[in-house]
N, C-alpha and C positions, 0 to 999 in steps of 0.2 A: 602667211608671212611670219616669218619665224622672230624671236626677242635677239639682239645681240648677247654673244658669251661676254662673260668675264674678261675671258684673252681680249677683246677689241679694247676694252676701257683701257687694257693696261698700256696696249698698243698706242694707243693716246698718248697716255701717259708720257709714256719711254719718246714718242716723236716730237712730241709740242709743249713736252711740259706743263699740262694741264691738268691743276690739282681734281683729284679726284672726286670727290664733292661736286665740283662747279659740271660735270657731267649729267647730275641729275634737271638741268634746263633744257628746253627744246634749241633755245638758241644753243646753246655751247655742242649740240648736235651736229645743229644745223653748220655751224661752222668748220667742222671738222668733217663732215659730209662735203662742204664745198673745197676743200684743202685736198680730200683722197681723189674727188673726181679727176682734178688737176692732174695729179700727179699718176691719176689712171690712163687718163690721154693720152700723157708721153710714155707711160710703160706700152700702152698698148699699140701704140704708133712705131716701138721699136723692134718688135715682133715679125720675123721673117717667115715662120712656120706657120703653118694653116692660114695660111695671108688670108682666104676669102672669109674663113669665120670672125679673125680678128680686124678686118676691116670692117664687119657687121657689128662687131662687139664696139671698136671706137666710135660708129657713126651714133649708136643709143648714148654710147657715153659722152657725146656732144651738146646729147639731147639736155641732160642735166644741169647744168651750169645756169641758165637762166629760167629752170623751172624752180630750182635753189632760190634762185635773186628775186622771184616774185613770193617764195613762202617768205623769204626774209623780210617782206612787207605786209605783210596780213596780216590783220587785227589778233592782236591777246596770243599770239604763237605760242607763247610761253606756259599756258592753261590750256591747250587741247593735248592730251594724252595720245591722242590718233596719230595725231602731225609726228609726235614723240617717239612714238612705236615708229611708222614708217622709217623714220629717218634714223632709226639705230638698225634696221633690217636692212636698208640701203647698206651702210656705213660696213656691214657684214657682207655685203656683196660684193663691195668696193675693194674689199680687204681679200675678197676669192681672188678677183679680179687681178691684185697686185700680186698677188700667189702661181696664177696660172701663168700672168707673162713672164713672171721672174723664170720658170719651168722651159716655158718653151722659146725664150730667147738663150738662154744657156743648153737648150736640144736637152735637159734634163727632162722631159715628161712620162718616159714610161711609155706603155701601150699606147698604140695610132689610137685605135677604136676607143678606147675608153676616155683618151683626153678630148676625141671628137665631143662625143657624149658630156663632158663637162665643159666646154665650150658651147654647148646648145643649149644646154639648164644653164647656165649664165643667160644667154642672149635672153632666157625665158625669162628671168630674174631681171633684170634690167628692162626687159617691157613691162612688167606687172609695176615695178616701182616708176616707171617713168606715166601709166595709166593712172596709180595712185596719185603721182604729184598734180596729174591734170586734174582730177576728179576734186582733191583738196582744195584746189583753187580755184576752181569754177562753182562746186558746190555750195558755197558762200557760207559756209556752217563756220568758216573761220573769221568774216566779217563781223559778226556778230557776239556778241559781249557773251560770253557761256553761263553768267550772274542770270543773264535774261529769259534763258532757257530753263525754267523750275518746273520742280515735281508736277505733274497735271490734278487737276483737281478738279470737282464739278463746278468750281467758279473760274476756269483758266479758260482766258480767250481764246480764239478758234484763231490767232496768231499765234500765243503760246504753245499751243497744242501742232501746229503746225513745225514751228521752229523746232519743236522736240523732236518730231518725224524725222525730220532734214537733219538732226545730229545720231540722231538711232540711223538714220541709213546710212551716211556717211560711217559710223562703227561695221555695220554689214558690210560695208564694201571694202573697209581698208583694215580694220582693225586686228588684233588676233586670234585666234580660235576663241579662247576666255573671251572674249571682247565680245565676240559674232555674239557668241552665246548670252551673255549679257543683256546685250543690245535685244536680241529676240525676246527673251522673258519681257521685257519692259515693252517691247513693242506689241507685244500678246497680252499682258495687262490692258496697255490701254485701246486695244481693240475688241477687249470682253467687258469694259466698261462702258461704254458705248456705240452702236451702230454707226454714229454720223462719225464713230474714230473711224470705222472701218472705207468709210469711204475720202475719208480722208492720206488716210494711207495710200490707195488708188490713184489718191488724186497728186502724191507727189512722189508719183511713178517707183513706187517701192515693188510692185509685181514682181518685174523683170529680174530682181535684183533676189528678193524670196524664190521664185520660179529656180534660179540658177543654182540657191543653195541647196533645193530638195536633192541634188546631183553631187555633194559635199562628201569628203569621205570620211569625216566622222559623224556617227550616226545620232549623238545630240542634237547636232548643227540641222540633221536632216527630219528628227521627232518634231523641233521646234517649227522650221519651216514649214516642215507639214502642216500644223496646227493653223499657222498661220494663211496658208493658201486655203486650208480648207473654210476657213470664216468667210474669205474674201466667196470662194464659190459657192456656200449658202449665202448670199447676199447677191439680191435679183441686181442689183444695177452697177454688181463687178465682176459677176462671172464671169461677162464675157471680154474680163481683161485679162482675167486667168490662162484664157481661151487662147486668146491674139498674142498673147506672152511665150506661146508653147509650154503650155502648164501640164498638159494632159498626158504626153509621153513619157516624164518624169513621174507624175502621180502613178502610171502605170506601172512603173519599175521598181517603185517603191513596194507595191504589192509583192514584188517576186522578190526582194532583195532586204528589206527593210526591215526594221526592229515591230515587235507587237505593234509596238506605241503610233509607230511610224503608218503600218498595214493602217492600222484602224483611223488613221487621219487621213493618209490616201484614198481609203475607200470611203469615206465620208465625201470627202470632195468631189469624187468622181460621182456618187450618187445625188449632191447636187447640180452638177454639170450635165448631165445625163439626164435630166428631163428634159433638155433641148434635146429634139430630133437628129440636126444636124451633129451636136456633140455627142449624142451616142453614137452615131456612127463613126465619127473621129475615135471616140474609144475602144470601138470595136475594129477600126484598121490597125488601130497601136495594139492589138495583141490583148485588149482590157478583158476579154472573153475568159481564156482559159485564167486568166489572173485569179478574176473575182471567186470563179467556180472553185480553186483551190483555196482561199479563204473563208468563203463557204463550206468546203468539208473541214478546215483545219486550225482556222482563223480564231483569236481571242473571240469571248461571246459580242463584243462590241464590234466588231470589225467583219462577225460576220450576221449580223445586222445589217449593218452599212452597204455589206459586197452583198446580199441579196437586195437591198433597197436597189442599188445600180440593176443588179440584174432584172428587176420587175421594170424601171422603166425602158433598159436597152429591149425588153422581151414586146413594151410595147409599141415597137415598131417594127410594121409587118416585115420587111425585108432581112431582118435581121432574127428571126425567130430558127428557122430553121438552122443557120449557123450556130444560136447557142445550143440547140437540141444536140445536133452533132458532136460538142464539145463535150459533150457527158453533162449537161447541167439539169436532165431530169431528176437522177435518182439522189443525188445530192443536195438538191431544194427541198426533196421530198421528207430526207432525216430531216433539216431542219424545221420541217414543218411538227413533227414526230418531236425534238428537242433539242430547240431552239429556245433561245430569250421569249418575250412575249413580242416583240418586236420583230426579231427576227422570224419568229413562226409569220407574222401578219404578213411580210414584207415576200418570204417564200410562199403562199398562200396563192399573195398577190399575182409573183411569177408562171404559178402554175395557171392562172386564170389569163392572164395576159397571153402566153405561149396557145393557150387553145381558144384563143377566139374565133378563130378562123379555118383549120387544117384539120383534117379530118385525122390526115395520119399521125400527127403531134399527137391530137385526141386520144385517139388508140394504145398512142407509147405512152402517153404520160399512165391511163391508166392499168399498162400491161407492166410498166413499172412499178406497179403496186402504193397511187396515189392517194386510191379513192377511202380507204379505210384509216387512213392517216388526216384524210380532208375532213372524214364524218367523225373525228374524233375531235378535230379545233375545233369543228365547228358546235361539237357539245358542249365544252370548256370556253365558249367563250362567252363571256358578259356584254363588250362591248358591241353594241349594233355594228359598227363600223367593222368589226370581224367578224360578226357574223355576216357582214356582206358581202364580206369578201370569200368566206370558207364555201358560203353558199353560190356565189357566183363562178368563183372555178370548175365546181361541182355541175351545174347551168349547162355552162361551157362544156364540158367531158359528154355531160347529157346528149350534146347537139348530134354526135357520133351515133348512130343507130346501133353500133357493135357492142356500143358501151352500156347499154341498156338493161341486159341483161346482170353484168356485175354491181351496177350501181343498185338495182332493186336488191339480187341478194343480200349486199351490202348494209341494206336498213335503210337507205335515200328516201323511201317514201313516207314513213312517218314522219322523219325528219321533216318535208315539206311541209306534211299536216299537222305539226305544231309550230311550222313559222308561219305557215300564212293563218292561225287563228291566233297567236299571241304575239307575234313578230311586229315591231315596228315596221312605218309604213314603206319605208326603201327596202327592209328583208322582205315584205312579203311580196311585193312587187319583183323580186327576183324570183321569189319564191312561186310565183306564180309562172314565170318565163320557162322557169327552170320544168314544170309539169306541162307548158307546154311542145316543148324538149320531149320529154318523158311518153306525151301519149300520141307515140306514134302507129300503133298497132293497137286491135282490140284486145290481147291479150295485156299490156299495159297499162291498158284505157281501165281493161276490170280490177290490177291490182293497184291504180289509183282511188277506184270508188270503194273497195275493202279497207286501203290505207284513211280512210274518213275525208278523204281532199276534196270532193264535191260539195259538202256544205259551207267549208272556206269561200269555196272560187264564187259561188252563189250571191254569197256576203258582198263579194269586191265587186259584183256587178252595181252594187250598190253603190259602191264609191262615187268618188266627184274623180278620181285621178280618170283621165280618157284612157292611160294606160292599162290601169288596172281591171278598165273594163273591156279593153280590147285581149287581154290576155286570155280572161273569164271567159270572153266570149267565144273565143280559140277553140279551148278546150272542151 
């Protein structure tokens, strides 16, 4: 929704004699909004060319006159800025309006085709403001005193806080680009201040309305919005408003289209969204596959964190594994395993262990892709248990392949074992253990496990209280 020019005020001016000064009121708008409508009617009602566009164009501008005479009555008109804006946007439309039938009642318009065309962006422009005026009036942000709506604070009631939402959305939905923009910073504040803001936003149905800007054509509008959906979809008890909104298609587009800032909020969200079952596959019908894999070779270091994070949970769900293999997402996990953030290495790690849990031929590719000496290198480098259980369980996994047996011992795999299962906390050794019975599938294996030191480990674990760790022990 665009500001009015200069030329309208003066247009005022020159018709009604209205000092120019008194234009800066909502009312003195508003009244000069209800004056062009009028006078739009009969222009357009005298219009013989394109009879059927401008019989479409008069019947909207019928519509106005009493959507006018109810803003004319809601509270403090004259203090909301929004109301302000619309109605000098209007007022510019009004002013096309009287332009185009002055054109086509005098057969002055120039080109068929191209006066069509600006007879259609009118009728477009006359719906968006006549939506506007409905939304202003129903949304009740103008019943309410704007004094009462103050800055949020951690003492401002869960009314206050509320009332603020319902005027931040009201600016998203009517305002102008500066405005949108506005509006979101302050609505992303106070939804990183709080949790319970977050579901509170949900709860006065802003989704739909964020959902619709991620699709915005300037790419602020669409950084912002991301940000903000993305909170909503790490948050368990609104993602799947995200969901029900048509959030997903958009977040996917964003990947292929969208600024850094934008990709790495995109894929954040999607990698919250995406530990449902059902929404990974929703992301993987929208195309979410080959997205994420090219922000993964190419993506800011955050972003392609995130589009691994998605990719390890889409990977695990079996149906879906072979599709992302297909898509080329082995050897491109694999760099990032090699360098990647530290996050990002865990999160591709993850992928590569999730893809072979099950498929002997995944097993084979991922390691004929050349995984396995990028896995035994995380898995050196890493301090945290929780990666090394992960480095070690992909590894497990690759193990399970009989073909694989042979690289992974060259590789060094088996000492590795035999210093997790004697120093390894007790989840790595318990992998650690699965993983050698993986490993000793043949007696020539079986021998360079008991060279690699691993028998006096598994010994140990039979010792344990885990039933696991002793049925592993006893495997082997």
């Amino acid at each position: 929704m665009g500001v009015v020019v200069v030329q309208a005020k003066e247009q005022v001016v020159k018709e009604q004699g209205v000092q120019y000064g008194e234009m800066d009121t909502a009312e003195a708008w508003l009244r000069h909004a209800q004056h062009l409508t009028t006078v739009a009617v009969t222009d357009a009602s005298l219009v013989k060319a394109f009879l059927g566009r401008w019989k479409a164009i008069e019947n909207r501008l019928l519509q106005l006159p009493s959507l006018l005479t109810e803003m004319a009555h809601l509270h403090c008109l004259s203090d909301n800025k929004v109301c302000k804006e619309l109605l000098q946007a209007m007022i510019e439309t009004l002013e096309e309006a009287r332009g185009l039938a002055t054109k086509c009642t005098e057969l002055n318009y120039g080109g068929k085709l191209h006066t069509q065309s600006n007879l259609d962006s009118l009728c477009g422009k006359l719906d968006l403001h006549i939506h506007d005026c409905q939304l202003m009036i129903t949304s009740g942000i103008m019943q309410e005193n704007p004094l009462a709506i103050c800055r949020v604070t951690p003492e401002s009631t869960r009314e206050a806080i509320r009332w603020t939402i319902r005027d931040l959305l009201a600016h998203l939905q009517i305002g102008s680009v500066d405005c949108k923009q506005r509006a979101l910073d302050s609505m992303l504040r106070l939804m990183s201040d709080d949790d319970k803001n977050i579901l509170m936003v949900a709860g006065q149905g802003a989704v739909t309305t964020l959902v619709h800007l991620l699709d915005a054509s300037q790419p602020a509008i669409r950084e912002r919005s991301a940000a903000a959906i993305c909170l909503l979809a790490l948050n368990d008890s609104c993602e799947h408003a995200v969901v029900a909104e048509g959030g997903i298609a958009p977040l996917v587009r964003l990947l292929d289209s969208g600024s850094p800032r934008a990709q790495e909020k995109a894929a954040a969200g999607l990698q919250g969204l995406s530990i449902s079952d059902e929404n990974a596959r929703a992301i993987t019908a929208h195309g979410g596959v080959p997205a994420l894999i090219e922000i993964c070779r190419a993506g800011t270091p955050g972003a392609q964190a995130a589009a691994a994070g998605s990719l390890r949970n889409l990977a695990a769900v079996e149906e879906l594994r072979s599709g992302i293999v297909e898509d080329g997402a082995i050897p491109i996990v694999i760099t990032l395993v090699s360098s990647g953030t530290s996050m990002a290495q865990e999160n591709a790690a993850a992928t590569l262990q999730n893809l072979a849990v099950s498929d002997d031929s995944i097993r084979w590719r991922i390691v004929e892709d050349g995984a396995v000496q990028p896995l035994i290198r995380y898995l050196d480098s890493s301090v945290e248990a929780c990666a090394q259980e992960i480095a070690l369980g992909a590894l497990r996994n690759l193990a399970a392949c009989r073909d694989n047996i042979d690289v992974l011992c060259h590789a060094g795999f088996l000492p590795r074992l035999a210093n997790c299962l004697r120093s390894g906390p007790v989840a790595v050794q318990l992998v650690a253990a699965a993983a050698v019975c993986h490993t000793a599938c043949s007696s020539e294996s079986r021998r360079l496990l008991g060279e690699a030191g691993i028998i006096g480990p598994l010994v140990k674990l039979l010792d344990a209280k885990s039933n696991t760790a002793q049925e592993y022990s006893a495997q082997v």
